[in-house]
C-alpha positions, 0 to 999 in steps of 0.5 A: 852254448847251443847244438846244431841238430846235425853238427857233430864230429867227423865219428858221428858219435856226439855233438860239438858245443857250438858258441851262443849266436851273436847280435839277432841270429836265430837257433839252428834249424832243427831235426824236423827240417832235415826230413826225408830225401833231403835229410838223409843227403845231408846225413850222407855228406857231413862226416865227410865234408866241410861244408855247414849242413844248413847250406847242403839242405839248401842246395839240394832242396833248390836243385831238386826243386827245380829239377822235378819241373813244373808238375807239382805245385800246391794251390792257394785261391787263385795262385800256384805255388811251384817247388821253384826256390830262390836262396842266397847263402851268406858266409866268409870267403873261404871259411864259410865253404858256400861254394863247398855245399853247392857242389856237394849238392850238384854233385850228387843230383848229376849222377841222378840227371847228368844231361839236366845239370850239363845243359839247364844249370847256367850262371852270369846273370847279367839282364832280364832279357838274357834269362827269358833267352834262356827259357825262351818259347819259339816264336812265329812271324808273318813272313813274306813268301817269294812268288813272281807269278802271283801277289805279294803274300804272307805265310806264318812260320817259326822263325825260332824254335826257343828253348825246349825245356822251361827248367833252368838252374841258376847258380851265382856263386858271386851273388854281388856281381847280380846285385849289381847288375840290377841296379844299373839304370834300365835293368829288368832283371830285378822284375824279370826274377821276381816274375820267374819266382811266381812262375809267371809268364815272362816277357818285355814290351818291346819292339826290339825283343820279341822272346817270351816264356809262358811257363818258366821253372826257374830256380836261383842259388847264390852265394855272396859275403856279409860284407859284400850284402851290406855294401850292394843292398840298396834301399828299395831292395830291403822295402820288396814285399815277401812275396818276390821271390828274391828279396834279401834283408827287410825283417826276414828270418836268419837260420842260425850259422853252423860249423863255419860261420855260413848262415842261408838267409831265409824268407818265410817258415821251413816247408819240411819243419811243418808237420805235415803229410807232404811238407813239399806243398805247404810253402812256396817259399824257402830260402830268399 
């Protein structure tokens, strides 16, 4: 039998025996990785919840992540490393409560920037060229000025004015439907996303769409069952290298379930388990 640091009775008083991880899942996040802001949220929340602490952690860190915007970052040699995260969390339908945790989180991050969640958290990712759309720089063109009395000339004018704010909180709570959208022949959502993780400019060479985005603050939570995982998981999907961004099975680590069976898939060591003086800088990657 093992404990969950944060799995107690509804009391808070002692901590309920949790039965022993079936087939490779690891332990449970330990105390370490609720420190700070995003802890004590968690400790608020779980006497009154049904939702797993980890998922809560979770969705609050990548919430917050992206709503802090693009400033902070921490840098290795030549690459930025931003506060974006990309996170699915796996659990049964119903009983895992995913959706539960989601909302706890947005919940509470509403009252801090209501008009943030309101206008830059979006779902029903579909295309990659829909999410440039939606993070869109403003475009100009060489348009023709109409003069009778003199040469056919041009002026450079903003033909649209994109989208102000780079941040955009992506929330799936149907995770598959995204899979499989990007394995439909043609879809570049796939790479768009892995480019939206790194931070990186985003943009299609084609004729027929001119929208780009130089610097995106993407940030993706989905929510998907294991059923539903293995099934829509295809082959090249678990091949992805660590480094982008969303990739899902393919030797990653597996956070142990809590309460109700919902177990966050996770890429890479917890930033707040290590010990540093700013753990927020020292991962640029938790969660898928």
């Amino acid at each position: 039998m093992t404990t969950s640091p944060l799995t107690w009775d509804k009391t808070g008083s002692e901590p309920e025996p949790q039965p022993e991880p079936q087939g490779t899942w690891p332990e449970p996040m330990s105390d370490d990785a609720f420190h700070g802001l995003a802890g004590d949220f968690v400790r608020l929340v779980l006497p009154e919840t049904e939702a797993d602490p980890q998922a809560l952690l979770l969705a609050f860190l990548l919430g917050f992540g992206c709503m802090v915007g693009r400033k902070p970052f921490y840098q290795v040699e030549s690459t930025r490393h931003g506060v974006n995260l990309f996170s699915v969390i796996v659990g049964d339908t119903s009983k895992a409560r995913k959706g539960t945790a989601t909302d706890r989180a947005t919940d509470i991050l509403s009252r801090v920037d209501a008009d943030f969640m309101a206008t830059r958290k979006r779902s029903g990712l579909s295309s990659g060229e829909g999410l440039i759309q939606a993070v869109r720089d403003p475009r100009e063109e060489d348009v023709q000025v109409k003069d009778k009395s003199g040469p056919q000339r041009f002026e450079r004018q903003i033909v649209d004015n994109g989208e102000a704010d780079k941040r955009l909180f992506v929330v799936e709570s149907e995770f598959g439907s995204v899979l499989q959208q990007s394995g439909r022949d043609g879809n570049i959502l796939s790479a768009i996303l892995r480019d939206a993780w790194d931070g990186k400019p985003l943009r299609v060479l084609a004729r027929s769409n001119k929208d780009s985005c130089q610097k995106p603050h993407i940030t993706m939570l989905g929510n998907v069952t294991v059923e539903e995982l293995q099934r829509l998981l295809t082959t090249n999907d678990k091949a992805v290298p660590r480094s982008a961004g969303h990739q899902i099975g393919g030797g990653e680590r597996l956070i142990q379930e809590g309460w109700h069976g919902c177990s966050p898939f996770c890429v890479g060591e917890n930033p707040l388990n290590s010990g540093s003086k700013n753990p927020w800088q020292e991962s640029s990657c938790f969660g898928i």
